[in-house]
C-alpha positions as CSV (number, residue, x, y, z in Angstrom):
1,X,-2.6,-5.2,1.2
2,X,-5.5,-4.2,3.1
3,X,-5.6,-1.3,5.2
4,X,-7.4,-1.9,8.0
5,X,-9.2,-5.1,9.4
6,X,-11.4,-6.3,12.3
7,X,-12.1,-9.6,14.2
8,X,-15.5,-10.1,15.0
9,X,-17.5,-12.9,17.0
10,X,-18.7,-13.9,13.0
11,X,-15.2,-13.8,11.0
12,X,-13.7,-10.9,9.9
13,X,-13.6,-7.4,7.5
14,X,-10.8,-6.4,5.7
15,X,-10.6,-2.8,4.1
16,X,-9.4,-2.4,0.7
17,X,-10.3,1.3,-0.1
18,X,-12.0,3.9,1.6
19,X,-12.1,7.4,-0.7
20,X,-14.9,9.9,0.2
21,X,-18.1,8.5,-0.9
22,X,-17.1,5.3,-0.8
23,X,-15.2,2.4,0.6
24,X,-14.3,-1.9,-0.1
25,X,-14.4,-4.5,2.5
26,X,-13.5,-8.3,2.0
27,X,-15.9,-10.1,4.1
28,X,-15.4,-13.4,5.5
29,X,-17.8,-15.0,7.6
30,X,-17.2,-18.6,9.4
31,X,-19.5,-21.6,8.6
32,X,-23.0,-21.5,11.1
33,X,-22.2,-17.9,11.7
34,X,-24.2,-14.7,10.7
35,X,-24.1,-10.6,10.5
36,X,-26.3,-8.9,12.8
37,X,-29.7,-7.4,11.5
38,X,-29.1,-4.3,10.9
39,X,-29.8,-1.2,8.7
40,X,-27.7,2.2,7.8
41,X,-29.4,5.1,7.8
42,X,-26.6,7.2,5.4
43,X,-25.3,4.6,3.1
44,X,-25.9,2.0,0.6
45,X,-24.0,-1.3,-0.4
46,X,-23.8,-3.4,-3.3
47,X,-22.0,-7.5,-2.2
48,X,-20.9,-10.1,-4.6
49,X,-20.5,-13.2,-3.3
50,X,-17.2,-14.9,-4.1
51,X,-17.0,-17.8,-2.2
52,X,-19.2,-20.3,-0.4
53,X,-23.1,-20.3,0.4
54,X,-25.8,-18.3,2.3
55,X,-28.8,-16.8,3.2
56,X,-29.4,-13.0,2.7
57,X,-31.6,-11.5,4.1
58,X,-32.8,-7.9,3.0
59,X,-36.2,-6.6,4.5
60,X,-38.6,-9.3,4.5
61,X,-36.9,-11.7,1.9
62,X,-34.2,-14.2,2.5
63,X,-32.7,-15.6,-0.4
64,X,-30.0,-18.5,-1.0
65,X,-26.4,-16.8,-2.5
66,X,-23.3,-18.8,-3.8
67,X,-20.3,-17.8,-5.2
68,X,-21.3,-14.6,-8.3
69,X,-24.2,-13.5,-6.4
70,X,-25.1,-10.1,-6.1
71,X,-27.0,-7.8,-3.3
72,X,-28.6,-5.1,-3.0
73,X,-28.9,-2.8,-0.3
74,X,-30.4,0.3,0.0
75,X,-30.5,3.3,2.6
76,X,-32.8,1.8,5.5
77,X,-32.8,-1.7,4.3
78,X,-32.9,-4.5,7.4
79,X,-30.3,-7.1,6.4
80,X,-28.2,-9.6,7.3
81,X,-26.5,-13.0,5.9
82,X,-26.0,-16.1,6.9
83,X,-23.1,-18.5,6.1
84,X,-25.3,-22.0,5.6
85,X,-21.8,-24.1,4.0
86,X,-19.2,-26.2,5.5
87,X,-16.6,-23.2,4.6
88,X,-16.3,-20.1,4.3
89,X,-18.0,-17.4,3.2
90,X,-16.6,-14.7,1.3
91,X,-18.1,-11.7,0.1
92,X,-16.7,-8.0,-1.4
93,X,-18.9,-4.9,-0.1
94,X,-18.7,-1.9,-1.5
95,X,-20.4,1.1,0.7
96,X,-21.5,4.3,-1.0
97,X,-22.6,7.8,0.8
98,X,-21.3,8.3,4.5
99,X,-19.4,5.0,4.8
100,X,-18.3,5.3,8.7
101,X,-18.5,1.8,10.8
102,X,-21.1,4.3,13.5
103,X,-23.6,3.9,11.0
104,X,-24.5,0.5,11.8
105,X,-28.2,0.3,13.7
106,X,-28.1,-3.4,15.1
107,X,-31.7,-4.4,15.5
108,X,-30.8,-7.9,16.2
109,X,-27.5,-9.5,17.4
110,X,-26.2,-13.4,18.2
111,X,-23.5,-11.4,20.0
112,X,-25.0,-9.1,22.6
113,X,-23.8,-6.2,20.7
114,X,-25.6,-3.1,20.6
Protein backbone atom coordinates (compact mmCIF):
# COMPACT_ATOMS: atom_id res chain seq x y z
CA UNK A 1 0.00 0.00 0.00
CA UNK A 2 1.28 3.25 -0.97
CA UNK A 3 1.10 6.20 0.98
CA UNK A 4 0.53 8.91 -1.00
CA UNK A 5 -0.05 9.38 -4.85
CA UNK A 6 -0.56 12.01 -7.58
CA UNK A 7 -2.18 12.27 -11.09
CA UNK A 8 -0.39 14.20 -13.35
CA UNK A 9 -0.95 15.39 -17.11
CA UNK A 10 2.06 12.36 -17.79
CA UNK A 11 0.69 9.36 -15.56
CA UNK A 12 1.19 9.11 -12.15
CA UNK A 13 3.61 8.82 -8.74
CA UNK A 14 2.94 6.62 -6.08
CA UNK A 15 4.91 6.92 -2.62
CA UNK A 16 6.23 3.92 -1.07
CA UNK A 17 8.47 5.37 1.78
CA UNK A 18 9.52 8.60 2.75
CA UNK A 19 12.09 8.44 6.04
CA UNK A 20 14.31 11.51 6.51
CA UNK A 21 16.97 11.49 3.91
CA UNK A 22 15.14 9.61 1.71
CA UNK A 23 11.99 8.57 0.01
CA UNK A 24 10.48 5.69 -3.01
CA UNK A 25 8.12 6.60 -5.67
CA UNK A 26 6.59 4.03 -8.34
CA UNK A 27 6.56 5.97 -11.49
CA UNK A 28 4.29 5.36 -14.22
CA UNK A 29 4.31 7.27 -17.22
CA UNK A 30 1.65 6.79 -20.32
CA UNK A 31 2.87 5.90 -23.87
CA UNK A 32 3.99 9.40 -25.96
CA UNK A 33 4.16 11.13 -22.71
CA UNK A 34 7.13 12.69 -20.87
CA UNK A 35 8.52 14.29 -17.31
CA UNK A 36 9.24 17.86 -17.46
CA UNK A 37 12.98 19.04 -17.72
CA UNK A 38 13.88 19.73 -14.68
CA UNK A 39 16.75 19.77 -12.03
CA UNK A 40 16.77 19.65 -7.96
CA UNK A 41 18.97 21.69 -6.38
CA UNK A 42 18.98 19.59 -2.76
CA UNK A 43 18.56 16.05 -3.78
CA UNK A 44 19.72 13.12 -5.82
CA UNK A 45 17.94 10.04 -7.38
CA UNK A 46 18.92 6.81 -8.47
CA UNK A 47 15.59 5.03 -11.20
CA UNK A 48 15.43 1.52 -12.36
CA UNK A 49 13.43 0.86 -15.00
CA UNK A 50 10.93 -1.91 -14.57
CA UNK A 51 8.72 -1.95 -17.27
CA UNK A 52 8.48 -0.65 -20.84
CA UNK A 53 10.85 1.72 -23.01
CA UNK A 54 12.32 5.30 -23.04
CA UNK A 55 14.43 8.01 -23.54
CA UNK A 56 16.35 9.61 -20.56
CA UNK A 57 17.62 12.30 -20.73
CA UNK A 58 20.32 13.66 -18.07
CA UNK A 59 22.24 16.90 -19.02
CA UNK A 60 23.17 16.73 -22.58
CA UNK A 61 22.74 12.88 -23.15
CA UNK A 62 19.64 11.07 -23.96
CA UNK A 63 19.90 7.48 -23.83
CA UNK A 64 17.32 4.56 -24.73
CA UNK A 65 16.13 2.57 -21.22
CA UNK A 66 14.03 -0.76 -21.04
CA UNK A 67 12.96 -2.72 -18.43
CA UNK A 68 16.55 -3.20 -15.58
CA UNK A 69 17.88 -0.04 -16.55
CA UNK A 70 19.49 2.16 -14.26
CA UNK A 71 19.86 6.28 -13.85
CA UNK A 72 21.67 8.39 -12.44
CA UNK A 73 20.99 11.65 -11.15
CA UNK A 74 22.90 14.02 -9.42
CA UNK A 75 22.29 17.34 -7.49
CA UNK A 76 21.83 19.93 -10.43
CA UNK A 77 21.42 17.40 -13.19
CA UNK A 78 18.80 18.63 -16.14
CA UNK A 79 16.64 15.47 -16.73
CA UNK A 80 13.77 14.15 -17.99
CA UNK A 81 12.35 10.77 -19.67
CA UNK A 82 10.35 9.91 -22.20
CA UNK A 83 7.98 6.98 -22.58
CA UNK A 84 8.79 5.96 -26.51
CA UNK A 85 6.55 2.24 -26.20
CA UNK A 86 3.05 1.28 -26.89
CA UNK A 87 2.63 0.75 -22.91
CA UNK A 88 3.59 1.83 -20.07
CA UNK A 89 6.35 2.87 -18.53
CA UNK A 90 7.29 2.07 -15.18
CA UNK A 91 10.05 3.13 -13.20
CA UNK A 92 11.05 3.02 -9.10
CA UNK A 93 12.90 6.40 -7.86
CA UNK A 94 14.50 6.55 -4.95
CA UNK A 95 15.43 10.39 -3.73
CA UNK A 96 18.21 11.02 -1.29
CA UNK A 97 18.99 14.50 0.71
CA UNK A 98 15.91 17.00 1.08
CA UNK A 99 13.38 14.93 -0.75
CA UNK A 100 10.28 17.57 -0.69
CA UNK A 101 8.14 17.66 -4.18
CA UNK A 102 9.17 22.03 -3.92
CA UNK A 103 12.38 21.03 -5.01
CA UNK A 104 11.43 20.56 -8.51
CA UNK A 105 13.03 23.58 -10.94
CA UNK A 106 10.92 22.92 -14.26
CA UNK A 107 12.97 24.39 -17.04
CA UNK A 108 10.81 22.95 -19.61
CA UNK A 109 7.19 21.66 -19.43
CA UNK A 110 4.55 19.95 -22.25
CA UNK A 111 2.05 21.08 -19.54
CA UNK A 112 2.34 24.84 -18.90
CA UNK A 113 3.48 24.03 -15.47
CA UNK A 114 5.87 26.23 -13.81
Amino acid sequence: MFLDADDRPWGRWEEYLNEPGYRVKRIIVHPGQRLSLQKHEQRQEHWVVVRGTGVFTRNDEEIAVSEGDTCFIDEGDVHRIENTGDGPLVFIETQMGRCVEDDIIRLEDDYGRE
